[in-house]
C-alpha positions in Angstrom: 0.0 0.0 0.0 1.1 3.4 -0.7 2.4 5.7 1.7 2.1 2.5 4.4 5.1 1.2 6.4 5.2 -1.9 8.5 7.5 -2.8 11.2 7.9 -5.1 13.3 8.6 -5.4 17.1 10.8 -8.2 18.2 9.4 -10.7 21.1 5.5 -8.7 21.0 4.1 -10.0 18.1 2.6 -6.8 16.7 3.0 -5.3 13.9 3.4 -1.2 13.5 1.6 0.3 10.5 2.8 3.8 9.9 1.3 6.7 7.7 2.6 10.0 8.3 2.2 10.5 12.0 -0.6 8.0 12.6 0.7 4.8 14.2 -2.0 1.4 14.5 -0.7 -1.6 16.5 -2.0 -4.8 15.1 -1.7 -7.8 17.4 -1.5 -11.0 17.0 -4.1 -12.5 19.6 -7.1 -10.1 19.7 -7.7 -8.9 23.5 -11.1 -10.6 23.5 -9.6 -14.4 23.1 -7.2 -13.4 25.8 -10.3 -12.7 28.0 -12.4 -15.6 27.2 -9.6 -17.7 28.1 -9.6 -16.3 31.0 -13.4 -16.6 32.1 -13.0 -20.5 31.2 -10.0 -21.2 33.7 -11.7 -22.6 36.6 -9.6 -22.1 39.0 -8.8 -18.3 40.7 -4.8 -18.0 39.9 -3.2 -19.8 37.2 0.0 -20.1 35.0 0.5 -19.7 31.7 0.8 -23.2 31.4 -3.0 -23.5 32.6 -3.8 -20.1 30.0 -2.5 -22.6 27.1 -4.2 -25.3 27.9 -7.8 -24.0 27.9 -6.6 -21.4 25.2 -6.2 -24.5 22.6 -9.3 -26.0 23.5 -10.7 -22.6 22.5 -8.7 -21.6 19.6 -7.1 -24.3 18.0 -5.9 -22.7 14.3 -5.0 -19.6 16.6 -2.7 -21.8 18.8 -1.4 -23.3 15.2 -0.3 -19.5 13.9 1.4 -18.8 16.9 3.4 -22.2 17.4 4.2 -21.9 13.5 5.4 -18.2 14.2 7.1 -18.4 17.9 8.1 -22.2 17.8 7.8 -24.4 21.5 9.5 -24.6 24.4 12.8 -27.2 23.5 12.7 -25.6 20.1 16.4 -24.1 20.5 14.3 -20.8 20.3 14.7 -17.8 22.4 11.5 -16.5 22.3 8.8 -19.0 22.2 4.8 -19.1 22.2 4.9 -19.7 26.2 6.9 -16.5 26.4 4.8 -14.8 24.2 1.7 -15.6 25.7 3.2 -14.9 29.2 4.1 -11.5 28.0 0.5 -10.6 26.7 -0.9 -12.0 30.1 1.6 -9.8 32.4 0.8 -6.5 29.7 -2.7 -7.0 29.9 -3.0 -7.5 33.6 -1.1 -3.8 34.1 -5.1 -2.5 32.4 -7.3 -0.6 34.5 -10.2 -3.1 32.5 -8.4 -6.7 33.3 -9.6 -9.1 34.7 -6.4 -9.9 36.0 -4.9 -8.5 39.2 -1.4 -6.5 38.2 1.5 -8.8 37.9 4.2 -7.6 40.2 7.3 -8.0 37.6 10.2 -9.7 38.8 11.9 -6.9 37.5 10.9 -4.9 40.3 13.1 -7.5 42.7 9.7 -9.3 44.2 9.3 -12.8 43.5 5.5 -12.0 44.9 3.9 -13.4 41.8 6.1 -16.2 41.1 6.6 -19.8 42.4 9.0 -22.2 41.6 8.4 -24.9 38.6 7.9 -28.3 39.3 9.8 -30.5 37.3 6.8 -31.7 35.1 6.6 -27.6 34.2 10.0 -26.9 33.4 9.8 -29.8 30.3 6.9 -27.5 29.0 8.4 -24.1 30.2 11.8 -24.4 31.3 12.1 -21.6 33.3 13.2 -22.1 37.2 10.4 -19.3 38.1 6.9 -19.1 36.8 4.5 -16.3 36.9 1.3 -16.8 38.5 -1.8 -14.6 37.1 -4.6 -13.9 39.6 -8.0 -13.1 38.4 -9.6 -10.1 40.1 -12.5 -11.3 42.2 
């Protein structure tokens, strides 16, 4: 398209389209699957481990694209779907709207909202520390 530039941003997933000043973010999961697999995770905190599995139930050709795109967990890959869709659950739980409680980021040197993998998690996550996501009540 004329006049249109697209970028992309490492490790989000989302696109930028550019014309003149304006700037659009395209994702690559829409917001509303992200909530839905939310509402059907029965339990009140979770991982992103629990996110995926209910989120492939749900969305199975959407869970194809973003294995295709971001690869698995053992994959040799730096940045895979679980980190992916970890990432959009910690951004999305910083909204005023979420249905999430904030994440407190590791980065901020609180291990409040982690817990330590089991050994059956890290073959799926690999990752010593694992977030877990609280849903507002």
């Amino acid at each position: 398209m004329k006049g249109l530039r697209e970028v992309r941003l490492k490790g989000l997933g989302r696109h930028l389209i550019m014309q003149k000043s304006e700037i659009t973010m395209k994702t690559l999961l829409k917001e509303e699957k992200i909530e839905e697999t939310i509402r059907r995770i029965p339990q009140s905190s979770f991982t992103v481990l629990d996110f995926i599995q209910v989120f492939k139930a749900l969305y199975s050709d959407d869970w194809k694209r973003l294995v295709e795109r971001f690869g698995q967990f053992g994959e040799k890959r730096r940045y895979t779907v679980t980190t992916y869709l970890s990432n959009r659950l910690d951004f999305y739980s910083q909204k005023p709207h979420s249905l999430l409680q904030p994440l407190t980021r590791y980065s901020e040197g609180k291990f409040k909202d982690y817990r330590k993998t089991t050994e059956e998690e890290r073959k799926h996550f690999g990752g010593s520390w694992i977030a877990v996501f609280k849903k507002k009540m």
